[in-house]
VOMI-857530 format. One record per residue (C-alpha): x, y, z; residue number from 0; residue in three letters. Coordinates in steps of 0.02 Angstrom, whole numbers, padded with zeros to 5 digits. Layout:
<node x="X" y="Y" z="Z" num="NUM" residu="ala"/>
...
This chain:
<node x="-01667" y="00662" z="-00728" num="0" residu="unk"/>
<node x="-01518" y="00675" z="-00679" num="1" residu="unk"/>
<node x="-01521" y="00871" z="-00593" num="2" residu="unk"/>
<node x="-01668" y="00797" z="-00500" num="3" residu="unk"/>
<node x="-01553" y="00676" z="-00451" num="4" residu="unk"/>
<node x="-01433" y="00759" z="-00393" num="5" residu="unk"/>
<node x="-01563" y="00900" z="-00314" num="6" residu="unk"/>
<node x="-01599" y="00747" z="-00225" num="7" residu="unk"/>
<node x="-01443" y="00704" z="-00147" num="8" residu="unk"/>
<node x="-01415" y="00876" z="-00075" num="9" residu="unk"/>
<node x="-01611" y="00870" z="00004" num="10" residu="unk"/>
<node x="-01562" y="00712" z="00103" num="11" residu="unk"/>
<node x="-01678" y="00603" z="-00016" num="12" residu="unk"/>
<node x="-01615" y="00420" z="-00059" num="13" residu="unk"/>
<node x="-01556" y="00381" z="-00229" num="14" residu="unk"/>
<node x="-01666" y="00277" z="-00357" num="15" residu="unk"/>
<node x="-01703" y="00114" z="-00347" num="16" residu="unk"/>
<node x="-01622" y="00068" z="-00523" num="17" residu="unk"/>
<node x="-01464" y="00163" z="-00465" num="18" residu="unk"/>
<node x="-01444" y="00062" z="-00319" num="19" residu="unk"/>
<node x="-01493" y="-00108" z="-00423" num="20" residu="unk"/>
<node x="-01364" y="-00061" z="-00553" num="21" residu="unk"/>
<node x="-01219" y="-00012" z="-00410" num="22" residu="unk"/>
<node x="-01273" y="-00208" z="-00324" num="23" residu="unk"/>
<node x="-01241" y="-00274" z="-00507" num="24" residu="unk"/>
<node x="-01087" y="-00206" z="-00532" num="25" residu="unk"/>
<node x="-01024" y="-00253" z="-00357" num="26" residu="unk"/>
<node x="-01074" y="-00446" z="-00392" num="27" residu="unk"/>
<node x="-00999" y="-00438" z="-00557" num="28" residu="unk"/>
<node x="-00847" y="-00374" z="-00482" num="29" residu="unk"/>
<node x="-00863" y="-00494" z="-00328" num="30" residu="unk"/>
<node x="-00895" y="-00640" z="-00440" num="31" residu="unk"/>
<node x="-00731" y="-00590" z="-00545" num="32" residu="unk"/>
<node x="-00618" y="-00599" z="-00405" num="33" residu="unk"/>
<node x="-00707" y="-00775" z="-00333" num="34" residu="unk"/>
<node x="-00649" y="-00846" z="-00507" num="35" residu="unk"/>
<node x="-00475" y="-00813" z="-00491" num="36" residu="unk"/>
<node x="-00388" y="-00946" z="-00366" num="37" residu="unk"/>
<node x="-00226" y="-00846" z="-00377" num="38" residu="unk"/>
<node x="-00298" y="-00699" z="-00314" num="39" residu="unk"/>
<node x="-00391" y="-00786" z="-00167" num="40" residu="unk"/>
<node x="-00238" y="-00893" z="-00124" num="41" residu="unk"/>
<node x="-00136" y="-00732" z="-00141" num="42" residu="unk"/>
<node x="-00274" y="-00635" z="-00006" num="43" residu="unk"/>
<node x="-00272" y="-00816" z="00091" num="44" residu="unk"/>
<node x="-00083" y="-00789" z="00113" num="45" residu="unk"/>
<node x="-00092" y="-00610" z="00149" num="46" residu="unk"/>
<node x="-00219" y="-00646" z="00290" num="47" residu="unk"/>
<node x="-00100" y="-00766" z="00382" num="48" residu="unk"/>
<node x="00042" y="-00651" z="00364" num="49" residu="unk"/>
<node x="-00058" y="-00507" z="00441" num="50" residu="unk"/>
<node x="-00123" y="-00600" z="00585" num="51" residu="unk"/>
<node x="00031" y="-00661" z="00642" num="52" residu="unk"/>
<node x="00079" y="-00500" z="00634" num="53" residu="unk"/>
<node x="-00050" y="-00444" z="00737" num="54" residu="unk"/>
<node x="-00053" y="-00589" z="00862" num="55" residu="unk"/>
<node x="00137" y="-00587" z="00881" num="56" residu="unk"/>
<node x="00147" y="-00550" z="01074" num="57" residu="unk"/>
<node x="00003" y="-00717" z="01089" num="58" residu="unk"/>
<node x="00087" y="-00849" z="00945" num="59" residu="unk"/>
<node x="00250" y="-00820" z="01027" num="60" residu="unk"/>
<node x="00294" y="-00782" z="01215" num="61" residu="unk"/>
<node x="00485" y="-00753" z="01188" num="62" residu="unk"/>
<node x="00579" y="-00589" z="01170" num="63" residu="unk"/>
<node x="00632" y="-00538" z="00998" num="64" residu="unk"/>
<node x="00795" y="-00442" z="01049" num="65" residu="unk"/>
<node x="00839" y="-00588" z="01183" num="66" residu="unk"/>
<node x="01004" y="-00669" z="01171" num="67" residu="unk"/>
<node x="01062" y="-00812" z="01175" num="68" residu="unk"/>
<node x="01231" y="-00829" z="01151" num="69" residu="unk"/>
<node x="01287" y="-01004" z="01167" num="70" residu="unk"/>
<node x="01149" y="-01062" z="01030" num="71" residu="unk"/>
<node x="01202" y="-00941" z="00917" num="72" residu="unk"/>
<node x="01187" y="-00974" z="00717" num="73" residu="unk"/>
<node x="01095" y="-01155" z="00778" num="74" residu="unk"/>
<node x="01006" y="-01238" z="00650" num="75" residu="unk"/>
<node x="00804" y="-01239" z="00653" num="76" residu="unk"/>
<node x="00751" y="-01376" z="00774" num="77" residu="unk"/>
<node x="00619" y="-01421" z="00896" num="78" residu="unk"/>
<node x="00671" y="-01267" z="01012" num="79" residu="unk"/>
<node x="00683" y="-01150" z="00877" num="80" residu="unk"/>
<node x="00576" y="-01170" z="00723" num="81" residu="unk"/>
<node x="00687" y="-01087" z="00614" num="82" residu="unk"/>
<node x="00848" y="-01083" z="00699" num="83" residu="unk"/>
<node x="00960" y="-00934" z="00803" num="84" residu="unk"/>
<node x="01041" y="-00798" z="00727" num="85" residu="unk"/>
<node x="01209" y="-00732" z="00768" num="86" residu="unk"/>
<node x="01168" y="-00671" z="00944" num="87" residu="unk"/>
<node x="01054" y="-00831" z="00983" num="88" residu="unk"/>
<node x="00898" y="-00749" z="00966" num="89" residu="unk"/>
<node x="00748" y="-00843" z="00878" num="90" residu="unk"/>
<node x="00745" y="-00817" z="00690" num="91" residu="unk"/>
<node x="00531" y="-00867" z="00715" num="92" residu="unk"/>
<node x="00504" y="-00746" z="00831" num="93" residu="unk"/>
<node x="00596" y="-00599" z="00746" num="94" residu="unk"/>
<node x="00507" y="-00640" z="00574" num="95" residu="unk"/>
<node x="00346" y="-00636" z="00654" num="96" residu="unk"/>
<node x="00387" y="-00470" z="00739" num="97" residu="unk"/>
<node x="00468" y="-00423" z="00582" num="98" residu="unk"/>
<node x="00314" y="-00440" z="00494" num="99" residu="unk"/>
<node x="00216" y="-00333" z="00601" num="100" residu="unk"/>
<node x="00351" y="-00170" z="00568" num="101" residu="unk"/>
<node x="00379" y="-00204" z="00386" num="102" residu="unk"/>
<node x="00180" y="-00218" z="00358" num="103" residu="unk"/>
<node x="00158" y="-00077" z="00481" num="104" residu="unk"/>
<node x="00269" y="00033" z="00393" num="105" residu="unk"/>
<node x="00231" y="-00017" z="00214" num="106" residu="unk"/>
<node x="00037" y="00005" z="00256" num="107" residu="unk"/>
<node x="00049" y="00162" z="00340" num="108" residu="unk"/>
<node x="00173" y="00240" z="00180" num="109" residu="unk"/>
<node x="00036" y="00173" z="00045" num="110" residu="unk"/>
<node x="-00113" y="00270" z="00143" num="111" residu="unk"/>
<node x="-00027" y="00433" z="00174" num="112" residu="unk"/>
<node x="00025" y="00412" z="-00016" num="113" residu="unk"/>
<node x="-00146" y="00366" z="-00048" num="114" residu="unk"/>
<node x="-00220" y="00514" z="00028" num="115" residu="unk"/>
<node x="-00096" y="00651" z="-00027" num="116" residu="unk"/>
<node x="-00096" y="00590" z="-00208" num="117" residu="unk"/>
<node x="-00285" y="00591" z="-00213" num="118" residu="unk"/>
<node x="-00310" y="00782" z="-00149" num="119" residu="unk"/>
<node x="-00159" y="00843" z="-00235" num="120" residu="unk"/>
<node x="-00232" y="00760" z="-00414" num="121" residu="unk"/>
<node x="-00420" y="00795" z="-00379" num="122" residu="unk"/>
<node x="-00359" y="00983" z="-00323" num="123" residu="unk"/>
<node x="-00263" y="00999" z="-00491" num="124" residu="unk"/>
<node x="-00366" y="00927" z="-00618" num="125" residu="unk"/>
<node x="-00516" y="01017" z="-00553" num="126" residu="unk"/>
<node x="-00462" y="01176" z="-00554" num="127" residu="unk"/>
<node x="-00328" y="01145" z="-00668" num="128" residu="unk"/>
<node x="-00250" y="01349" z="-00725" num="129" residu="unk"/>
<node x="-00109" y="01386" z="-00617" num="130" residu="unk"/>
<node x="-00169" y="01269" z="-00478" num="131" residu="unk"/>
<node x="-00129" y="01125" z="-00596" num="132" residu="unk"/>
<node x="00038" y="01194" z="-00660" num="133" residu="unk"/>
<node x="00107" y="01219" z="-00493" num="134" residu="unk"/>
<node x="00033" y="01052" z="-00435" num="135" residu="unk"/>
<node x="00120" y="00950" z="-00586" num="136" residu="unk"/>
<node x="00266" y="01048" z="-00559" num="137" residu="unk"/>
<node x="00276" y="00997" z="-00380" num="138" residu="unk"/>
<node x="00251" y="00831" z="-00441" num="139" residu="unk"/>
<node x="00396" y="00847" z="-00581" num="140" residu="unk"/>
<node x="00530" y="00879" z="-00461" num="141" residu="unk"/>
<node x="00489" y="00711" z="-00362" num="142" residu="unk"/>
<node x="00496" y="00622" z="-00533" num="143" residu="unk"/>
<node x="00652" y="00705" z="-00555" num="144" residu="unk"/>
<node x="00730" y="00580" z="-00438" num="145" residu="unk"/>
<node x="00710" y="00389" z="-00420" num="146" residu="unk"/>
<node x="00596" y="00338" z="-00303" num="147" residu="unk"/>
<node x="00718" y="00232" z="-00184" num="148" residu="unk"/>
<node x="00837" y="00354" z="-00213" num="149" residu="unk"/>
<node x="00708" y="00500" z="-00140" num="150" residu="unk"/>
<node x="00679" y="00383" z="00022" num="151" residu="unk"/>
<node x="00859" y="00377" z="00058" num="152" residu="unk"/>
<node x="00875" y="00557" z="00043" num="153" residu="unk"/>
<node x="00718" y="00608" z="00149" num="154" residu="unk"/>
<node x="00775" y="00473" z="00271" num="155" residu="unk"/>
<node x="00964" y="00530" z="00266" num="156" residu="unk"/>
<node x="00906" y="00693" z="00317" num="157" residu="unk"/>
<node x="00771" y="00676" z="00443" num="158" residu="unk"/>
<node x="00847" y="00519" z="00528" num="159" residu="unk"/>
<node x="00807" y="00341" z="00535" num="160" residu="unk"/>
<node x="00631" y="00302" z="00621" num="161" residu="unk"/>
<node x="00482" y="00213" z="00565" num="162" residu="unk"/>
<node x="00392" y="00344" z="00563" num="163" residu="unk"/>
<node x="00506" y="00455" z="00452" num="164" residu="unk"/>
<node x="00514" y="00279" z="00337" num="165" residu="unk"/>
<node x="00321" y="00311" z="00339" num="166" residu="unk"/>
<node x="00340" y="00492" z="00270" num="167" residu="unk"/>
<node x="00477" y="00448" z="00155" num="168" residu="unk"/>
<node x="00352" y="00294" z="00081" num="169" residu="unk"/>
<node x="00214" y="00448" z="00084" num="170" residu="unk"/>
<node x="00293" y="00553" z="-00028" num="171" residu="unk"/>
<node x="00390" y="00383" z="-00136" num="172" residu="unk"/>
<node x="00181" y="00357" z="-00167" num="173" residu="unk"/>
<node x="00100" y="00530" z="-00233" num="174" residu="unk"/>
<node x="00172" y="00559" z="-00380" num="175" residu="unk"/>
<node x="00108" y="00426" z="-00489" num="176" residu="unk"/>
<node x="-00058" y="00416" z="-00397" num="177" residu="unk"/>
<node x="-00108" y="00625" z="-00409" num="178" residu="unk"/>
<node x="-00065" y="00585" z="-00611" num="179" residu="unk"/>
<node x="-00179" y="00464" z="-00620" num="180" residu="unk"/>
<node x="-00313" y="00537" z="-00515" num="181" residu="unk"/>
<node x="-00291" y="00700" z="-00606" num="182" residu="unk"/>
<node x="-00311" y="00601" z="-00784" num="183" residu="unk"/>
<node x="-00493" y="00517" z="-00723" num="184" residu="unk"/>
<node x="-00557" y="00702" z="-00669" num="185" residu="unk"/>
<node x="-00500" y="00787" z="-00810" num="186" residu="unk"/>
<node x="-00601" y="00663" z="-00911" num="187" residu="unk"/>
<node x="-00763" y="00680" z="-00807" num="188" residu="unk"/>
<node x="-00784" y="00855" z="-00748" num="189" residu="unk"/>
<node x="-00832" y="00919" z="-00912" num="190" residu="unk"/>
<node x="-00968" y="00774" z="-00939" num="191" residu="unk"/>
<node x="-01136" y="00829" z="-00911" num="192" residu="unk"/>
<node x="-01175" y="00767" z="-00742" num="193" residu="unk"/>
<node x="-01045" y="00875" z="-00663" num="194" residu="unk"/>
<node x="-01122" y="01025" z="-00754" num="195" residu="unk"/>
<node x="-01297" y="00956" z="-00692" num="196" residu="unk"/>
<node x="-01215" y="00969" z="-00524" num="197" residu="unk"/>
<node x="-01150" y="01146" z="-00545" num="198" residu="unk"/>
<node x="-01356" y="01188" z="-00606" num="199" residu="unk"/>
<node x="-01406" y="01117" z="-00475" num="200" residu="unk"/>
<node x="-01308" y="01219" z="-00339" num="201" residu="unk"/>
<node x="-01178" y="01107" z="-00275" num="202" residu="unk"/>
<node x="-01012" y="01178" z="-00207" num="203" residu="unk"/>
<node x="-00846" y="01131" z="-00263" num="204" residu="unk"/>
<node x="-00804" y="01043" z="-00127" num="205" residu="unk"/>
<node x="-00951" y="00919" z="-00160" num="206" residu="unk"/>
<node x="-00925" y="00896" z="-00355" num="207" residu="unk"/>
<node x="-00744" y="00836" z="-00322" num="208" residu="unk"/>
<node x="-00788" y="00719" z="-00166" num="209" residu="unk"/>
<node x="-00958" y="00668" z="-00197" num="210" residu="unk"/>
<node x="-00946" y="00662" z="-00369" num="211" residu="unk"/>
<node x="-00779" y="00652" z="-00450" num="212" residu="unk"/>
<node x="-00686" y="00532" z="-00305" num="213" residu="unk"/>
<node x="-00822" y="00413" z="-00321" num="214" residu="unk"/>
<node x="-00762" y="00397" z="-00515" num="215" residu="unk"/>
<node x="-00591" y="00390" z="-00481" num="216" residu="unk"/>
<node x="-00599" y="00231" z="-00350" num="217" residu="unk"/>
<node x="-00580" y="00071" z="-00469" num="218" residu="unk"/>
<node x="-00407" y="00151" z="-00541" num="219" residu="unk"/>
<node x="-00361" y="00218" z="-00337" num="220" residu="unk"/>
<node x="-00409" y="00039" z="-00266" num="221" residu="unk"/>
<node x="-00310" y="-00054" z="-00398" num="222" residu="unk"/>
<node x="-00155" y="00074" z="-00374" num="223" residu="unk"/>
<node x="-00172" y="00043" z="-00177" num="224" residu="unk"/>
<node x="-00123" y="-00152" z="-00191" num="225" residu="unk"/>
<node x="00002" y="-00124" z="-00319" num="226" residu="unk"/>
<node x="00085" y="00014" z="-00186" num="227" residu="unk"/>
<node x="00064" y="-00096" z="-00053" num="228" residu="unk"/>
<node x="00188" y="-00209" z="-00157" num="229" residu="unk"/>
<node x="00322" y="-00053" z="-00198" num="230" residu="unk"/>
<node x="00312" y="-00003" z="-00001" num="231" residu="unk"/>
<node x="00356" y="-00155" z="00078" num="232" residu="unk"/>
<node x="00476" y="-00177" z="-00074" num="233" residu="unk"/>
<node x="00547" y="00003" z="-00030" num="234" residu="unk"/>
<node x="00545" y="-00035" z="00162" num="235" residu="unk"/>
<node x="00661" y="-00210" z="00140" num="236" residu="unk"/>
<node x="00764" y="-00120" z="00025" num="237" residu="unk"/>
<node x="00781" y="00052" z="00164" num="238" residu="unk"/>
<node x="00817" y="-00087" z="00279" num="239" residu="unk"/>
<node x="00958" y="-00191" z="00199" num="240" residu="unk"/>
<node x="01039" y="-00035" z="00135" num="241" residu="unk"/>
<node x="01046" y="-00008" z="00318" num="242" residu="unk"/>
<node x="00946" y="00163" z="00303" num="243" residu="unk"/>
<node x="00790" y="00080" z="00362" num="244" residu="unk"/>
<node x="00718" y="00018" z="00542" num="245" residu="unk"/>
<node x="00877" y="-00005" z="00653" num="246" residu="unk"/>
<node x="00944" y="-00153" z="00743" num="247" residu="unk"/>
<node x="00883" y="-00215" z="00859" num="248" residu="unk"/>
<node x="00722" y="-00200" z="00798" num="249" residu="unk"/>
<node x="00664" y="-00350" z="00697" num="250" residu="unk"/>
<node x="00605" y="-00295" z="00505" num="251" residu="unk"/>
<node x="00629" y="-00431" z="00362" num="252" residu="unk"/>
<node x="00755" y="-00312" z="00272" num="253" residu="unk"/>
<node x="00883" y="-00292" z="00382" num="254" residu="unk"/>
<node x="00876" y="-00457" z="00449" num="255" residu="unk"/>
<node x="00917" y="-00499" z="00265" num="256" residu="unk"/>
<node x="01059" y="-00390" z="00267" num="257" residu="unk"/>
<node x="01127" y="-00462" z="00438" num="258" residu="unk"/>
<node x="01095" y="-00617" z="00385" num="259" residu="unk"/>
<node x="01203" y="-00612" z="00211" num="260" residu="unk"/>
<node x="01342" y="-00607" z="00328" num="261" residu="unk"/>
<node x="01342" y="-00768" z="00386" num="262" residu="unk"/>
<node x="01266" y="-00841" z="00235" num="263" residu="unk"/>
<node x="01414" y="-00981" z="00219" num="264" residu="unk"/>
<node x="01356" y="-01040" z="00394" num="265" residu="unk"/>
<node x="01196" y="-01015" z="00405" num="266" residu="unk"/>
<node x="01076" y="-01025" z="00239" num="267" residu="unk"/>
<node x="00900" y="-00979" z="00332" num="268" residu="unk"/>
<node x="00952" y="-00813" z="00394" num="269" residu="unk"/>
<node x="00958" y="-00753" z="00207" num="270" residu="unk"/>
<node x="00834" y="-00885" z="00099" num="271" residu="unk"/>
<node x="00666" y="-00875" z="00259" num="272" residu="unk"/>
<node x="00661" y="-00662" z="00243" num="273" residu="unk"/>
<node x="00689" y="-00677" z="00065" num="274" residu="unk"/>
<node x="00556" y="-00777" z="00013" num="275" residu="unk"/>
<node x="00437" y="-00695" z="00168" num="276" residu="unk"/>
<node x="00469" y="-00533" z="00063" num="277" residu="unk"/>
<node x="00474" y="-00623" z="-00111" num="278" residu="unk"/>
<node x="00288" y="-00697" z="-00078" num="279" residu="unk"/>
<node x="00210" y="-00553" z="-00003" num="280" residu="unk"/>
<node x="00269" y="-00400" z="-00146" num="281" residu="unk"/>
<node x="00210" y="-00548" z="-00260" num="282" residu="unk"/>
<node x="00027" y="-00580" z="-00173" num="283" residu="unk"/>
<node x="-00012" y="-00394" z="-00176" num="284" residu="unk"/>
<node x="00017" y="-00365" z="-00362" num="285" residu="unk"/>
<node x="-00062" y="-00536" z="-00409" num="286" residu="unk"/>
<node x="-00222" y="-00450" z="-00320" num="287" residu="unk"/>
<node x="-00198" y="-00292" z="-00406" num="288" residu="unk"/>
<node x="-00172" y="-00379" z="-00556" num="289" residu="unk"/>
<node x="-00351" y="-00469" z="-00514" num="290" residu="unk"/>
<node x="-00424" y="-00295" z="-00453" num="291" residu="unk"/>
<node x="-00389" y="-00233" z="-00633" num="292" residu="unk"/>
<node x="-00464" y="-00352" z="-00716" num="293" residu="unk"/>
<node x="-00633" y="-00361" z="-00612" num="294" residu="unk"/>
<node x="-00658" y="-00158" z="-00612" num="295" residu="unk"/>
<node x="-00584" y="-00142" z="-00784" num="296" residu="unk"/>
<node x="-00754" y="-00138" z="-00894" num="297" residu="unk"/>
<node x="-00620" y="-00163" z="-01077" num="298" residu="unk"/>
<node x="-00585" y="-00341" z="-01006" num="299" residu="unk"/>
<node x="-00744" y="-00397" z="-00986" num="300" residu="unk"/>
């Protein structure tokens, strides 16, 4: 049955009818777990507003992020400004909503390319595994070796600080754990029988580990990918207020933290509005990993 099967797929025929039926269940069960959890949906709810007024910055708001304003500087929030000035009289509002847009641009953008390398470099290992896998978990080794902030810094110290060199330096903070735990679910699968009914049945290599190996591997990659998300945007703040990050004076919610601790005696909001923006948003993407877990997780259920 299941060589057929797979003879099948590489004819162009459709799958069975109770294979589809039991991938529908299993996406309604997983659905209907997530539905049931109101900290998870208020957590997505949250992360939808944030990412749309990222998105419709340039429409919400029609003034000028880096535009001074000297003689309002440090003013309290009032009907003018929402959320007050900063210390060169630009609007705090404004620059958190543009802020937004940069740190989730850059904290997005690090947890895909982490995504992707992490995947190929653990489905590459643990399928060939020999020296392919020792040099691979070597590789991977020497970025343990150093602390994952700590490797930003350097990568960023070195090639400069740009978003997009933030965006490799998230890349490579992300593989590591990701290839071990991609490499872990194929080593347990490719010597089941339906990846030897594969190999029967004439399929490559390259379509065992992406047609058939990946596909096993997604619950534990998906659930990873929110929990990332979190560390990213965690790691991009922390670039920023270290003053490593996304320079002035481009808005990003770390180092408008950092400028803002300055005049903290004078001027609360600059400190306490980015810190719980970035507080809320690290906590709504592992609250929906934490829900992702427990929907995909068969143990739990």
């Amino acid at each position: 049955m299941v060589i057929e099967h797979i003879a099948g797929q590489k004819t162009g025929t459709t799958p069975s009818l109770g294979e589809a039926q039991v991938t529908e269940a299993r996406s309604r069960r997983v659905w209907t777990s997530l539905r049931r959890s109101r900290v998870s949906l208020i957590s997505a709810a949250y992360l939808v507003v944030i990412a749309a007024l990222a998105v419709l910055a340039p429409v919400i708001t029609h003034v000028d992020p880096n535009q001074q304003d000297l003689l309002n500087r440090l003013d309290p929030p009032s009907a003018q400004h929402w959320l007050g000035t900063d210390e060169a009289g630009r609007d705090e509002y404004t620059r958190l909503v543009y802020g937004a847009r940069i740190s989730l641009f850059i904290a997005i953008c690090g947890t895909i390319g982490g995504l992707i390398l992490g995947t190929l470099l653990g489905l590459v290992s643990g399928f060939f595994g020999g020296w392919v896998d020792n040099l691979a978990m070597r590789f991977v080794d020497i970025l343990y070796a150093f602390p994952g902030i700590l490797l930003a810094i350097l990568i960023v110290a070195f090639a400069g600080p740009s978003i997009w060199n933030l965006i490799f330096a998230l890349t490579v903070f992300g593989t590591p754990t990701l290839s071990r735990l991609v490499r872990a679910v194929v080593l347990t699968f490719k010597s089941q029988d339906f990846i030897e009914a594969a190999r029967v049945a004439g399929a490559t290599r390259t379509r065992i580990m992406f047609v058939h190996l990946l596909p096993n591997s997604l619950a534990p990659i998906i659930v990873y990918a929110s929990l990332a998300a979190a560390g990213a945007l965690l790691a991009t703040a922390g670039l920023g207020f270290l003053g490593v990050g996304v320079q002035p004076p481009t808005a990003e919610w770390g180092s408008m933290l950092s400028t803002g601790q300055q005049y903290i005696r004078e001027a609360q909001y600059l400190v306490i509005i980015p810190g719980v923006l970035i507080f809320l948003t690290v906590l709504a993407f592992n609250l929906i990993g934490d829900a992702l877990r427990d929907a995909l997780d068969p143990r739990t259920r």
